[in-house]
N, C-alpha and C positions, 0 to 999 in steps of 0.2 A: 878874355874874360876868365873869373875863377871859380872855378868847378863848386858850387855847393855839394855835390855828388853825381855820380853820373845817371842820378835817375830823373832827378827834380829839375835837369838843365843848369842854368847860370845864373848866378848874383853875378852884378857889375860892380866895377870896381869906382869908386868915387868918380875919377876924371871919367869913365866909359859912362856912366850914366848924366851925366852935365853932357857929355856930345850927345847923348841921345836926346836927351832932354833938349837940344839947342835944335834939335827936326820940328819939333813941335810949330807949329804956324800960329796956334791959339788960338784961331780961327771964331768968329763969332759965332754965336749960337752953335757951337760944336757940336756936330749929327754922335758922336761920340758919346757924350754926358744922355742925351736923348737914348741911346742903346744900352743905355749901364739900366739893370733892374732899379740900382739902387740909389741911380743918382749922382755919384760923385762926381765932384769938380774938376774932373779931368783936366782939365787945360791952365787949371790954378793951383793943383799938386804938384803936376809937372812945373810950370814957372818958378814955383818953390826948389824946386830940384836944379833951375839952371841958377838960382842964386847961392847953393849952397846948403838953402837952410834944410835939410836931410829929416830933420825930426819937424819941425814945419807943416815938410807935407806928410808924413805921416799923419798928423794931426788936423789934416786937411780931409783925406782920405777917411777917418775913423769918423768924422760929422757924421757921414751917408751908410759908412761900412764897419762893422762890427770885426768883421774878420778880413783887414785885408790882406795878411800874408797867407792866408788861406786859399779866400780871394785871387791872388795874386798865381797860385799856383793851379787852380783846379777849375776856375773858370774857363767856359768855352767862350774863349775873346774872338775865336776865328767866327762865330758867327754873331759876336757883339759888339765890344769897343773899336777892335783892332778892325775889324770888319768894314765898320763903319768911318775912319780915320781918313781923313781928306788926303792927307799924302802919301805917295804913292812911288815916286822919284826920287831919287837912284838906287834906296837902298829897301823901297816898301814903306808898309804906315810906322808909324811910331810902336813902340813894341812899350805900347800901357802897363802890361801886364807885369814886364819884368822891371818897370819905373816902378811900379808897389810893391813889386816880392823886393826890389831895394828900400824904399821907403821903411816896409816894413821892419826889414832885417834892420836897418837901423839905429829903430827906435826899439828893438828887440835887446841891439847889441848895449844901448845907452842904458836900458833896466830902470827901473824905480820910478814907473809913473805914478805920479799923486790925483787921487779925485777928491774934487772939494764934495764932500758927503751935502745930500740934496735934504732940506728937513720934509720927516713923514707925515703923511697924513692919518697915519692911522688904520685906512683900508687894504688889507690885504687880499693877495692876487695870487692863485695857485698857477703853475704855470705845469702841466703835462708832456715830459718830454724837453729833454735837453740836447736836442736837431740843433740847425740853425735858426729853424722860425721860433724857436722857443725860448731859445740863446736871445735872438732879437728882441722880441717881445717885452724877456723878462727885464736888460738892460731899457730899454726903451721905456719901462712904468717904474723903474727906480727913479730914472731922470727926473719924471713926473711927479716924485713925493709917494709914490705907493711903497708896501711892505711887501717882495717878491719873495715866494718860494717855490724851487723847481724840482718837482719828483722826478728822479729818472730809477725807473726800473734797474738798467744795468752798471755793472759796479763800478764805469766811467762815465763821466758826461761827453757830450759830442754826439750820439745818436749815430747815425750810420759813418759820418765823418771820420768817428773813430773806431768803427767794428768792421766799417766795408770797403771805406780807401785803403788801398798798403800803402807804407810809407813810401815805397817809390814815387809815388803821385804825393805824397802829402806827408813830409816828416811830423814824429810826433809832438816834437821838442815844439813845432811852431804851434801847432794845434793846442797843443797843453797852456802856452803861455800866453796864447791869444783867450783862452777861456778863464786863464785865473785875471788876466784885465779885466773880465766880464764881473766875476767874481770881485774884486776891489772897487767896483763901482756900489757894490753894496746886496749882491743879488747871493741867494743863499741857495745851492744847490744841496740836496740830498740826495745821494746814490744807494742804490739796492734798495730802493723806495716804490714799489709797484700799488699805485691807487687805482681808486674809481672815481672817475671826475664827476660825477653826480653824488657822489657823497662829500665830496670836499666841497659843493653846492651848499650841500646840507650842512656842513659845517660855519666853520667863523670865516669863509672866503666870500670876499664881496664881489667878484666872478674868476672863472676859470678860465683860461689856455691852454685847449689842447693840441699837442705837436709832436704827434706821436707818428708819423711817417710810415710808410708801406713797408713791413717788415716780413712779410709775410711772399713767401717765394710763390711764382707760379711756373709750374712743370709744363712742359710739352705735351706730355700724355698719354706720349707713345708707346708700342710694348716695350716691355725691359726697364722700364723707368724704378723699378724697387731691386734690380739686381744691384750686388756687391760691388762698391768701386762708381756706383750713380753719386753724383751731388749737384745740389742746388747750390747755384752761385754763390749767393750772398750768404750760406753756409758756410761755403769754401770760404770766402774770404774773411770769415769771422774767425776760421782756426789759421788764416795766413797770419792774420791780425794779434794773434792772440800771445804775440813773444817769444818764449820757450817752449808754449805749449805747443809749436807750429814743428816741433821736431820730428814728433810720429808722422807729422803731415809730410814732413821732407822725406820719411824712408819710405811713403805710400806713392810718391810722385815721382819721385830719383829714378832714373833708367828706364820710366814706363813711358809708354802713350796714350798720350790725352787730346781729347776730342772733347774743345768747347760751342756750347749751339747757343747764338743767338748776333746781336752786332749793336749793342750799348756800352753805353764806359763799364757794366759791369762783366759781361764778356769780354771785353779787352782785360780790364783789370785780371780778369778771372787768368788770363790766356799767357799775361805777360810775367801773372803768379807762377801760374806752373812751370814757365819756362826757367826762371829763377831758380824755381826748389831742384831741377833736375832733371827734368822729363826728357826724356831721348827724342822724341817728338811732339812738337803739339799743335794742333790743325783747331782752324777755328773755320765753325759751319753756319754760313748766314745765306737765308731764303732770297734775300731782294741783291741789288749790284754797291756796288762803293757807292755809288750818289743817292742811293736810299740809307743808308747804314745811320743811326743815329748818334753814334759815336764818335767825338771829338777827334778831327783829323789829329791832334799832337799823338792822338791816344793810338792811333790806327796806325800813326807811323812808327811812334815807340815799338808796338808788339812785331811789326814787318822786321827793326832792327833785331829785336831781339828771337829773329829766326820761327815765329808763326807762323804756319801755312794757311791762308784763308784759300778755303772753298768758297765763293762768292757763288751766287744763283743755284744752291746746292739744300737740300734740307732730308733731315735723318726722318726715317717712316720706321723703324725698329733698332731697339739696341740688342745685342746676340751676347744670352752667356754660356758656360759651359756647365755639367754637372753639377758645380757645387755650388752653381748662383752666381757665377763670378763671369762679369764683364770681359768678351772676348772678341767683340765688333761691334760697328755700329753700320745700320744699313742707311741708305742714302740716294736721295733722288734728283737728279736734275732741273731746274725751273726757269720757264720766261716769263717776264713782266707782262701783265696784262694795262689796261684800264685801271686809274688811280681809284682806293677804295677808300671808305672815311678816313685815312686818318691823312690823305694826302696823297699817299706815298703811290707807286704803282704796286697792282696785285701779283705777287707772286704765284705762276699758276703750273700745276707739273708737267714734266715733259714725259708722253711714254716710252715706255721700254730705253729708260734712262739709267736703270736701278744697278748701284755700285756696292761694294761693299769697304769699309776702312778697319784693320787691324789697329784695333784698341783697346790701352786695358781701363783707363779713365774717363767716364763721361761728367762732361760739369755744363749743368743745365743752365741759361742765364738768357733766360728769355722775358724776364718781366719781374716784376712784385707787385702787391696789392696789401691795400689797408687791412685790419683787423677786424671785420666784418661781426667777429660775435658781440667786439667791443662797441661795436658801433651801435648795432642793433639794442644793448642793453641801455644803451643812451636815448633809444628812442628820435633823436634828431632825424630830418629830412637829408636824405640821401642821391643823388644823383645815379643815370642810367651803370655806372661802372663802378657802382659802389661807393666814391668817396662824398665827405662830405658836403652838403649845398651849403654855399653862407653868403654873406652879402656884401655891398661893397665894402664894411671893417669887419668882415671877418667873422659876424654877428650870426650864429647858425639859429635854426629852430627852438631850442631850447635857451631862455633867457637867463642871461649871466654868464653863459656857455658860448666861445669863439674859438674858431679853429682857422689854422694855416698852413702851409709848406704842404708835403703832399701826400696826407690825410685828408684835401680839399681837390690837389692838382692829380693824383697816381703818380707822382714821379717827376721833378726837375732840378733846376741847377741850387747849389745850394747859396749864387746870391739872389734867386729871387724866392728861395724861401728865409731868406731877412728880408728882402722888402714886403714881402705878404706877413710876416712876423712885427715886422714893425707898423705895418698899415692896424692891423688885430689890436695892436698895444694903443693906438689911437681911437678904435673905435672901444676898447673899452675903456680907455678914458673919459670920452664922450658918455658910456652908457652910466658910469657912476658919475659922473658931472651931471646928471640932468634932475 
């Protein structure tokens, strides 16, 4: 296979994906398509694929999925498509995944898709947040004949896709080109646009989409969390994110050790960051075992290549600085699983006289995010026990004209099934101004 780079794995090469493509069984009612958020025709992209037609199934794929070379790369297929894949023999299930990152590529590489422009109705749709549920949404009510516009606060569109993936996971070039498709379908993004979706109510918008995602970091809590050299994850990875400006970030990481606490794709990401930039060591500290860890095995095996230490069954109770504020250990305790607690998982419970300490000069917090809770509250909208928003089956929240999705509704998931809940939103507000 040929290396698209050695972070993002492999494109196959024309003849390498027709034999992959020739595993497929096609299998009726594919338990596959059933596992996909979004739907795609799995087993008729691929068929597209053993005949040749390359741009086909990309066009196959794009029906259900907005972003499939996205898709293609950042999806957790190990507990979806691939998961789900009836075969098994000799060589494992069909590798879906990397059928779309080719599909994708190209109809990337062929350039100049044309959209037959949809005639408008007239009513416009503000659309809050340019995530992927808002990305969905907005293409989704162009289709429809509406006049879409999508304020994104930050001076890119893509939402966390593109402030909190590094490219290793997610090259930009793909991200970039998949959004301006979005864009030629007719959908009008403004950046550096920070609204209030109850005033755009009040304005000339015949309802609103908000998709404005958990941007908002949540800490540990521990002592030490305000010394010098602490960061929040999705911090972090907004200055890895951030191009050139991620240079000062390289002479703050280069040679030191860094101690990541948590075990999500943001803690990976966070872990496989710092290893990149320099770091002499980097230890990554998760409370529960690998088979609680909610991070995507590709993700967990990447950061092991690229020489992470996890502490598994391990969780920090202080960070140590010295004199002038400045991070110098992180303290740390042993745990065994108890009794599964809501969210499933088994409870992490401490072991005594466990307590260790780890020479570090970086801690990077990556245990969670949460909605924007002041924004929410000023919307007044009906809220659920952990903050984010209640809405109904399209998406249809408390406040009329007002739909929310992705995860300002969920706290947090993959980003194809915030297009399928982005796209569910665009049909209930279809429905609500159709009535």
């Amino acid at each position: 296979m040929r290396q698209l780079n050695d972070q993002t794995g492999t494109i196959y090469e024309p003849a390498q994906a027709v034999f992959e493509a020739t595993r497929c069984i096609e299998c009726y009612n594919a338990p596959c398509v059933d596992a996909c958020p979004v739907g795609v025709d799995i087993p008729r992209f691929i068929g597209r694929i053993k005949m040749g037609d390359f741009i086909g199934a990309d066009q196959i794929i794009r029906e259900k999925c907005l972003l499939p070379g996205v898709c293609g790369l950042i999806c957790p297929v190990e507990r979806l498509c691939v998961e789900s894949c009836c075969v098994t023999q000799p060589l494992g299930p069909v590798r879906i995944h990397q059928l779309q990152r080719f599909a994708a590529a190209s109809a990337l590489a062929q350039g100049n898709e044309e959209f037959e422009p949809v005639r408008s109705s007239g009513q416009k749709v503000g659309i809050v947040g340019s995530g992927p549920a808002g990305l969905a949404a907005a293409a989704s009510l162009v289709n429809k004949g509406y006049r879409v516009t999508v304020f994104e606060a930050m001076d890119s569109p893509g939402g966390m896709m593109t402030y909190s993936i590094p490219d290793h996971r997610l090259p930009r070039n793909i991200l970039e080109a998949e959004i301006d498709a979005i864009k030629k379908r007719g959908v009008e993004i403004r950046t550096g646009s920070r609204v209030d979706p109850g005033e755009l109510l009040e304005q000339d918008f015949s309802a609103v989409f908000l998709g404005i995602g958990t941007h908002k970091p949540v800490s540990t809590g521990i002592p030490g969390c305000d010394l010098t050299g602490v960061y929040q994850g999705l911090d972090f990875l907004r200055l890895v994110s951030a191009g050139s400006a991620a240079d000062p970030l390289r002479e703050e990481i280069a040679g030191r050790r860094v101690a990541v606490v948590g075990g999500g794709d943001v803690a990976m990401d966070a872990a496989i960051s710092a290893a990149r930039l320099g770091a002499k060591r980097t230890h990554l500290l998760y409370r529960r075992s690998y088979q609680e860890m909610p991070a995507i095995e590709s993700e967990v095996s990447l950061a092991q290549q690229e020489g992470v230490l996890f502490w598994i069954l391990t969780n920090p109770t202080r960070i140590i600085g010295d004199e002038q504020g400045r991070v110098t250990s992180i303290e740390c305790r042993e745990m065994e699983l108890g009794e599964p607690d809501d969210s499933g998982r088994r409870r992490p419970i401490p072991v005594a006289g466990t307590e260790f300490k780890l020479d570090v000069d970086i801690v990077i917090e990556a245990v969670g995010q949460k909605v924007d809770s002041d924004l929410i509250g000023r919307l007044g909208v009906e809220t659920d026990s952990a903050g984010t928003i209640r809405v109904g089956e399209y998406g249809d929240t408390s406040l009329p004209g007002l739909f929310a999705a992705g995860d300002v509704i969920s706290g947090g998931t993959t980003v194809v099934q915030a297009l399928a809940e982005g796209a569910r939103a665009a049909e209930g507000i279809d429905r609500y101004l159709s009535a």
